[in-house]
C-alpha positions as CSV (number, residue, x, y, z in Angstrom):
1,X,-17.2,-30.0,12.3
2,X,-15.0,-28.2,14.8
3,X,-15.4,-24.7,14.5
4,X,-18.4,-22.6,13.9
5,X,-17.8,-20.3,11.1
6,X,-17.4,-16.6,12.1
7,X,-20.5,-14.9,11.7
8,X,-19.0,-13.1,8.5
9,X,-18.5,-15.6,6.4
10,X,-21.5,-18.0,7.2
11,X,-23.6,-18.6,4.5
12,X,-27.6,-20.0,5.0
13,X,-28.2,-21.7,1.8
14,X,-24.6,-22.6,1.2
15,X,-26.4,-26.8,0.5
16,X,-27.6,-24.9,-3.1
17,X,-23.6,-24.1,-3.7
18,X,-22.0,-27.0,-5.9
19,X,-18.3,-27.3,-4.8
20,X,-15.3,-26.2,-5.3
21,X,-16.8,-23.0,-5.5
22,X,-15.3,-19.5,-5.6
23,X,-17.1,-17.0,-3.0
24,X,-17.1,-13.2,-3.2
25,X,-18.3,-10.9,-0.3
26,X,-19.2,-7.3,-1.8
27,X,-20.0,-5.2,1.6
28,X,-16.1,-6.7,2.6
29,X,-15.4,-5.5,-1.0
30,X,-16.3,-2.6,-0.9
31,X,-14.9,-1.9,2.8
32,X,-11.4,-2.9,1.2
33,X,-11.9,-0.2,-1.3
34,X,-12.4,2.6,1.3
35,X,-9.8,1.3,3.5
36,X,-7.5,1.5,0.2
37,X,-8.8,5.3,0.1
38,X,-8.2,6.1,3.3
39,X,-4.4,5.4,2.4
40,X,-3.5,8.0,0.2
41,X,-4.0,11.4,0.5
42,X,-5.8,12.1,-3.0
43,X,-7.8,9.3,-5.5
44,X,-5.5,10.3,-8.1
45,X,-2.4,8.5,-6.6
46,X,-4.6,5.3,-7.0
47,X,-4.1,3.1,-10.5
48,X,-5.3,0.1,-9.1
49,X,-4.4,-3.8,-10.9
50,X,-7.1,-6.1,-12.1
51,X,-5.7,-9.4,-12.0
52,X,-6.9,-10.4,-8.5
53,X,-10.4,-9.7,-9.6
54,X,-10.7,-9.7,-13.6
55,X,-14.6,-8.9,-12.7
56,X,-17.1,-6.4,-14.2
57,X,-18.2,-6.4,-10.7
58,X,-15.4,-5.6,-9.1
59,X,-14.1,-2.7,-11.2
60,X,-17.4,-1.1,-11.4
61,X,-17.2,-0.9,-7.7
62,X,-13.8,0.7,-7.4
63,X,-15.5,3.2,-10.2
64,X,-18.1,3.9,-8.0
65,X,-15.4,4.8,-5.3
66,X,-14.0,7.5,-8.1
67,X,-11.3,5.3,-9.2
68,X,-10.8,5.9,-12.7
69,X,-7.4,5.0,-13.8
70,X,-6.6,0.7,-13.7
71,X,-3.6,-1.6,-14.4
72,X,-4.2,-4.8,-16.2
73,X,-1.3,-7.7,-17.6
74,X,-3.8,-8.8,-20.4
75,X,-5.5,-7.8,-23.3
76,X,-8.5,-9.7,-22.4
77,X,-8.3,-7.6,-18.9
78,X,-7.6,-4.6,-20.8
79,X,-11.0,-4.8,-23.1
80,X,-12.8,-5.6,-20.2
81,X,-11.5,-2.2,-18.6
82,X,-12.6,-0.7,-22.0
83,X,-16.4,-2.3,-21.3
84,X,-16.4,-0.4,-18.1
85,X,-16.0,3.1,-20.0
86,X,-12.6,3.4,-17.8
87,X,-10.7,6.6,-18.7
88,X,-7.4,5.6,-18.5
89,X,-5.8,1.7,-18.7
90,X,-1.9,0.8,-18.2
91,X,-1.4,-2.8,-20.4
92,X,1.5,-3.4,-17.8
93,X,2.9,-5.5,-20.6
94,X,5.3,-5.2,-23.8
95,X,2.7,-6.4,-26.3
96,X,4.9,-8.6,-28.8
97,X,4.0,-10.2,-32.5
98,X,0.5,-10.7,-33.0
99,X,-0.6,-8.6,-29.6
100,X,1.0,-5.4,-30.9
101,X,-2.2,-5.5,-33.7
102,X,-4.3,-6.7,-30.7
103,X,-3.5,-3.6,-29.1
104,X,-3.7,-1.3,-31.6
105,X,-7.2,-3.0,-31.8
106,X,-8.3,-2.2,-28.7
107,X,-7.1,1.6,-28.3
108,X,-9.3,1.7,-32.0
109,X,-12.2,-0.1,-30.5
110,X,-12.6,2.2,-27.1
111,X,-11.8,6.2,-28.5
112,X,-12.7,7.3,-25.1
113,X,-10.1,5.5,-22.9
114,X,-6.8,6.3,-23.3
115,X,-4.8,3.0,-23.1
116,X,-0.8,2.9,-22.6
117,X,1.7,-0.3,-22.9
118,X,5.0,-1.1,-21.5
119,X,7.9,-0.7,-23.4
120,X,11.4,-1.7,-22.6
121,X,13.7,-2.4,-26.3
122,X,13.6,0.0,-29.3
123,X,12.5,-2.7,-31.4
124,X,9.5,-3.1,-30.1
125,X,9.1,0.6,-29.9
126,X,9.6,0.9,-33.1
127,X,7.3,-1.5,-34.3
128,X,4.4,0.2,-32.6
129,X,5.3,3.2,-34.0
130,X,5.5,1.8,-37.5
131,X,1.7,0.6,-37.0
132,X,0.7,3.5,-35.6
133,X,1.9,5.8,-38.1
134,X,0.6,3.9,-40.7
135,X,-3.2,3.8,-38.4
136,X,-2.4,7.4,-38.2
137,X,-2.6,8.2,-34.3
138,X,-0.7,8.0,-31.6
139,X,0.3,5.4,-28.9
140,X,0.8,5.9,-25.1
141,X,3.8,4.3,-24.3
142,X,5.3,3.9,-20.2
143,X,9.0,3.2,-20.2
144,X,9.2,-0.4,-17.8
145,X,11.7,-0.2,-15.4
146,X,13.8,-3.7,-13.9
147,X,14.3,-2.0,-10.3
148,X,15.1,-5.5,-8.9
149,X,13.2,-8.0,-10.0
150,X,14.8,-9.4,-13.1
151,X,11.9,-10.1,-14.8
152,X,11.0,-7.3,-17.7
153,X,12.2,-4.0,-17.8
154,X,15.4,-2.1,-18.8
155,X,18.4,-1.2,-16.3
156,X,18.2,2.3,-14.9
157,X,21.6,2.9,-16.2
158,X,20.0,2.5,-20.2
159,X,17.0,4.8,-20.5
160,X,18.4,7.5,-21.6
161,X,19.8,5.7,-24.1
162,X,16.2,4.3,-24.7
163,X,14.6,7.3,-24.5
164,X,17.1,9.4,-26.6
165,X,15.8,6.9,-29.6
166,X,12.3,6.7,-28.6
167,X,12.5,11.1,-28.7
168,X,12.8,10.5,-32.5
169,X,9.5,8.5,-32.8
170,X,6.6,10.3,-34.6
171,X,4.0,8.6,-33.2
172,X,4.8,7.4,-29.6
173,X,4.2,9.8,-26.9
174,X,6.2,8.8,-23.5
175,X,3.9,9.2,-20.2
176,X,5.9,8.0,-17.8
177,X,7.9,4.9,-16.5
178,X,6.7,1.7,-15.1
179,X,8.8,0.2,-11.9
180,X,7.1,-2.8,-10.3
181,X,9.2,-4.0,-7.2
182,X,7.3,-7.5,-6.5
183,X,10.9,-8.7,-5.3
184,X,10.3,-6.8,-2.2
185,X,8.4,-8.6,-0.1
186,X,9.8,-8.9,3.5
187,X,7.0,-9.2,6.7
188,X,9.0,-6.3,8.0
189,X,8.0,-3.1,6.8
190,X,11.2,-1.4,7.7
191,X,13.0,-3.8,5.6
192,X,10.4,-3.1,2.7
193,X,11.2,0.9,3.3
194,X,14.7,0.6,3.6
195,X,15.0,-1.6,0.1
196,X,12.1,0.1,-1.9
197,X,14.3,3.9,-0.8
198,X,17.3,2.4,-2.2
199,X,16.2,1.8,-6.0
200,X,14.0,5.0,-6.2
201,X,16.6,7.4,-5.0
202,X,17.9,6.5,-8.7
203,X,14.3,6.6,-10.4
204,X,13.9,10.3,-8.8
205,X,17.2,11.1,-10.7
206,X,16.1,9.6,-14.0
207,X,13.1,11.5,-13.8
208,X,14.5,14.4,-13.7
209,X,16.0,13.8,-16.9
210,X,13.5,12.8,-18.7
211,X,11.1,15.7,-17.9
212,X,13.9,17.7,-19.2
213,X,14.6,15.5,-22.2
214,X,10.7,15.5,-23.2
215,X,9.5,19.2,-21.9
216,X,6.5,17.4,-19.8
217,X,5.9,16.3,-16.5
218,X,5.7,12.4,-16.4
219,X,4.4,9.7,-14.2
220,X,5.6,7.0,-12.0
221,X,3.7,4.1,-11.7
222,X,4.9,2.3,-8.6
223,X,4.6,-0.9,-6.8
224,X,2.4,-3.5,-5.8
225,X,0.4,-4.4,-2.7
226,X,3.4,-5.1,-0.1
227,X,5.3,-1.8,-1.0
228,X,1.8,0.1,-1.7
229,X,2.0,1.6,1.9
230,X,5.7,3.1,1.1
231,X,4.7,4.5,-1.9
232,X,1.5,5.7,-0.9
233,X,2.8,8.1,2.1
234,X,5.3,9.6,-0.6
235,X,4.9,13.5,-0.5
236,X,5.3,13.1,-5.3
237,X,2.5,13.6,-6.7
238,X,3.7,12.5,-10.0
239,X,3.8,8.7,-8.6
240,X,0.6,6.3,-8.9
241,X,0.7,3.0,-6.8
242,X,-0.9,0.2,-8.4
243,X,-1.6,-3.0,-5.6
244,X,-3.9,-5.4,-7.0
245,X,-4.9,-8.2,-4.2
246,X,-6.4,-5.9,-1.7
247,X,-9.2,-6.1,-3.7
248,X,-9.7,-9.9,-2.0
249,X,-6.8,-10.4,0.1
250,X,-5.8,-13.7,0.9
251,X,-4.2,-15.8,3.4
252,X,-0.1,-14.9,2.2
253,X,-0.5,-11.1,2.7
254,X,-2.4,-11.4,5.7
255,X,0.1,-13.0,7.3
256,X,3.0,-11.5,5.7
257,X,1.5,-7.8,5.5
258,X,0.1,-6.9,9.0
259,X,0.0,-3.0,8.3
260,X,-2.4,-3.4,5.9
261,X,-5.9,-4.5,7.5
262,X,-7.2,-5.4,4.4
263,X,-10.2,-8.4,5.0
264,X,-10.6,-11.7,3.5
265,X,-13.3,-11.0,0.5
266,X,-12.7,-14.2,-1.0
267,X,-13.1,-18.0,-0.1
268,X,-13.0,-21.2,-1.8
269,X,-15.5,-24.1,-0.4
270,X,-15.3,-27.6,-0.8
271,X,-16.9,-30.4,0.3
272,X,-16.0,-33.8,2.0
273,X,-15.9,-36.3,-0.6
274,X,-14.3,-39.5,1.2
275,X,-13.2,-39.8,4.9
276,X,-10.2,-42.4,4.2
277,X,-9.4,-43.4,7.8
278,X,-9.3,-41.8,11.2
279,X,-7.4,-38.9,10.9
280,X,-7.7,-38.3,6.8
281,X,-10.5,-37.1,4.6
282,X,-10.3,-36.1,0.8
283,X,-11.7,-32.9,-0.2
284,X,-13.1,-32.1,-3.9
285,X,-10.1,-28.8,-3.8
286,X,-7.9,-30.1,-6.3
287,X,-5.1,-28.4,-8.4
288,X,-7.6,-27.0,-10.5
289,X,-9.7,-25.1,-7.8
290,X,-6.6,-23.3,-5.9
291,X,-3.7,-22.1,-6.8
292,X,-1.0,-24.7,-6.5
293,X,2.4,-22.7,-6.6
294,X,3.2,-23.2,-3.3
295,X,4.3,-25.8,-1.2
296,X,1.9,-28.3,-0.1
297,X,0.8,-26.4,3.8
298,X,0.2,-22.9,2.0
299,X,-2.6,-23.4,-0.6
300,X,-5.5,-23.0,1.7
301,X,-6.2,-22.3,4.8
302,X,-9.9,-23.6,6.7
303,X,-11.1,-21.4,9.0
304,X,-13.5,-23.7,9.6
305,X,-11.2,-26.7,10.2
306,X,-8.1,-24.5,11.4
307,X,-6.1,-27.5,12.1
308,X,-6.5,-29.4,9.2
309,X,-3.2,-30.1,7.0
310,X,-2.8,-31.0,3.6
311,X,-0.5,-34.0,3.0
312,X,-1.4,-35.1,-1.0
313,X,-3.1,-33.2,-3.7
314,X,-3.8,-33.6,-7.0
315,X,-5.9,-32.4,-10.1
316,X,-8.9,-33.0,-9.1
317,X,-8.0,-33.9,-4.9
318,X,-6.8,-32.5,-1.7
319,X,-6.1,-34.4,0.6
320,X,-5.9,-33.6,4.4
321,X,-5.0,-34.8,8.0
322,X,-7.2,-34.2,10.8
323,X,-7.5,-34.8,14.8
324,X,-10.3,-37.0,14.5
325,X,-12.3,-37.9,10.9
326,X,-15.4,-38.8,13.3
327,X,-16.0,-34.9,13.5
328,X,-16.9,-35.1,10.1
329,X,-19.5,-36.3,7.7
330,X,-19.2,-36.8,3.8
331,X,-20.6,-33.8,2.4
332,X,-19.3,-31.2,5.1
333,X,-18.8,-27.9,3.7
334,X,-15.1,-26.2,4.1
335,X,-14.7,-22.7,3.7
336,X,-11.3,-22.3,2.8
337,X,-8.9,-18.6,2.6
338,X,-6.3,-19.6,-0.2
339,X,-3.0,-18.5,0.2
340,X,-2.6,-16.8,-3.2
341,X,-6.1,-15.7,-4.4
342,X,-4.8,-13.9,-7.7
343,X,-4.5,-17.2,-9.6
344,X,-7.3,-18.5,-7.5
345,X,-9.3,-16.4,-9.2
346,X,-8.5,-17.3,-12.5
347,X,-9.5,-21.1,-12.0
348,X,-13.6,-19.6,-12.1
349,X,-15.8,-18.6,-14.9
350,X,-18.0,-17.6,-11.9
351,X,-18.2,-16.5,-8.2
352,X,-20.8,-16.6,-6.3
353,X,-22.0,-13.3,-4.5
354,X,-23.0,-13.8,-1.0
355,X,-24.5,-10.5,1.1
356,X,-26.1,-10.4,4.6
357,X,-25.3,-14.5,4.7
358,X,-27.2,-15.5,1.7
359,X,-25.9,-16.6,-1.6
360,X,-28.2,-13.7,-3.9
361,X,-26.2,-13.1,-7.2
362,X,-22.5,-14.2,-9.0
363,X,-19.9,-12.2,-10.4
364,X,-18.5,-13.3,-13.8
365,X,-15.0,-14.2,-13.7
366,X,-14.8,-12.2,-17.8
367,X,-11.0,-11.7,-17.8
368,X,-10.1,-15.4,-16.6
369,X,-10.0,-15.8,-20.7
370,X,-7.1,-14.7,-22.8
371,X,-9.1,-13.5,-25.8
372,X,-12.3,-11.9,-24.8
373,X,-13.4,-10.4,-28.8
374,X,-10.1,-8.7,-29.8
């Protein structure tokens, strides 16, 4: 092999590891959470996303760190929030046809957390309303916000006009509005500043009129991980940041994101499974053990082969280019950082747990599934 692996990452019995494997590092974990702390001047401005981690484990950890309020994009995440006993759960998602009933479900099931959804039509409004009339209770509702991104959301411009029909609705009660900026992304963190200032000068103005509109304080719920240091250093304490990947980090934000010293918490490993010629070996890290999205030289990165380049891969294949295949045997072990861990994450039922260099437990990978029981 040609480099040692850092002293951080080794693992002793890594042979009893079948491969690809997912690998999760609690004590790094856990020093993420506290560095996420550190950033924010109270707990409460902390409403942290799930869907790096979609682990028991995980959340129970950040719990233990007095988190108590979590973000999630499914329903299956969502229930696994409501496992945990967490107070309070954002569905950062307009539940539509059959998952309005699944939601409705799931606030019934867990009395004593107080779940919310995204809303951003009066249709849909309206047809959670109707339900919840008729279930007789009320549904927490954040207004989602398209601040840039053109994905979901309403227009700032149209939510008074949203909320002046949503006011009429019995059964909805408004907390707040929802504006994830993932479009904002630049390495420079002047550039992220200077565009995430821009779109919230008008989300402090609609605020305003809301509060005025409803008679109550609400609550923004802002950002992800590469604008969480901008809105984390906001003086508001009406706005909640909600980064997600810091939980893991991976090899994208580390190298995008260098004011945020988050560690690597997560690997892949695979394993040598053919040395093709002098310079190429296949590994068993196919489409289905890292994410894929990205072009073919940022999927993974080996930090124990830090030259090595991918030049095919398929479903169940990767294969890369080397200096020289004679540094290598069949069966090596290659501890890989992927380069977008969030739907890493999701390709596992199971990761394995390693602490002071040994593999000693696993975390279950429970919100990987898209139904859980409701």
């Amino acid at each position: 092999m040609e480099t040692e692996i850092a002293s951080t990452y080794r693992i002793s019995n890594v042979e009893d590891i079948s491969t690809p494997a997912l690998v999760v590092f609690p004590e790094l974990v856990k020093n993420n959470i506290q560095l996420l702390m550190s950033m924010v001047k109270s707990v409460d401005k902390l409403r942290p996303h799930i869907k790096t981690s979609k682990s028991a484990d995980a959340i129970q950890l950040l719990q233990l760190a007095g988190i108590n309020k979590f973000k999630c994009a499914t329903i299956a995440e969502a229930e696994l929030l409501g496992d945990c006993g967490v107070q309070d759960v954002l569905l950062a998602y307009q539940p539509v046809g059959p998952n309005i009933n699944r939601f409705i479900a799931l606030v019934k099931r867990f009395p004593n957390t107080s779940f919310a959804c995204l809303v951003d039509q009066f249709d849909i409004a309206s047809q959670l309303n109707q339900v919840a009339f008729a279930e007789s209770f009320n549904l927490n509702i954040y207004f989602d916000i398209n601040v840039g991104m053109n994905r979901t959301g309403i227009k700032t411009d149209k939510v008074s006009a949203l909320a002046e029909q949503c006011s009429s609705l019995s059964n909805l009660i408004l907390l707040g509005l929802h504006c994830y900026d993932g479009h904002i992304h630049e390495a420079s963190l002047e550039a992220r500043q200077n565009q995430c200032h821009r779109y919230f000068t008008e989300i402090e103005q609609l605020i305003v009129q809301l509060n005025a509109l409803y008679q109550r304080r609400l609550i923004i719920v802002a950002g992800g991980t590469p604008t969480f240091p901008i809105h984390a250093a906001s003086e508001r304490d009406d706005v909640e940041c909600s980064p997600g990947t810091f939980i893991f980090w991976d090899k994208g934000y580390q190298n995008l994101f260098t004011e945020q010293p988050f560690q690597i918490a997560a690997l892949v490993l695979s394993r040598v499974i053919s040395i093709i010629d002098d310079k190429r070996l296949c590994l068993d890290l196919g489409h289905k053990a890292i994410a894929s999205e990205n072009e073919l030289g940022k999927r993974v990165f080996f930090i124990n082969a830090p030259e090595a380049r991918a030049i095919s891969h398929s479903e169940e294949h990767l294969v890369i280019e080397v200096s020289d295949t004679g540094d290598y045997t069949v069966g090596d072990v290659l501890y890989g950082i992927p380069y977008h861990i969030c739907p890493t994450v999701a390709l596992y039922d199971t990761a394995f747990a390693v602490t002071d260099n040994q593999w000693n437990g696993e975390w279950q990978i429970i919100a990987r599934k898209r139904k859980l029981t409701i």
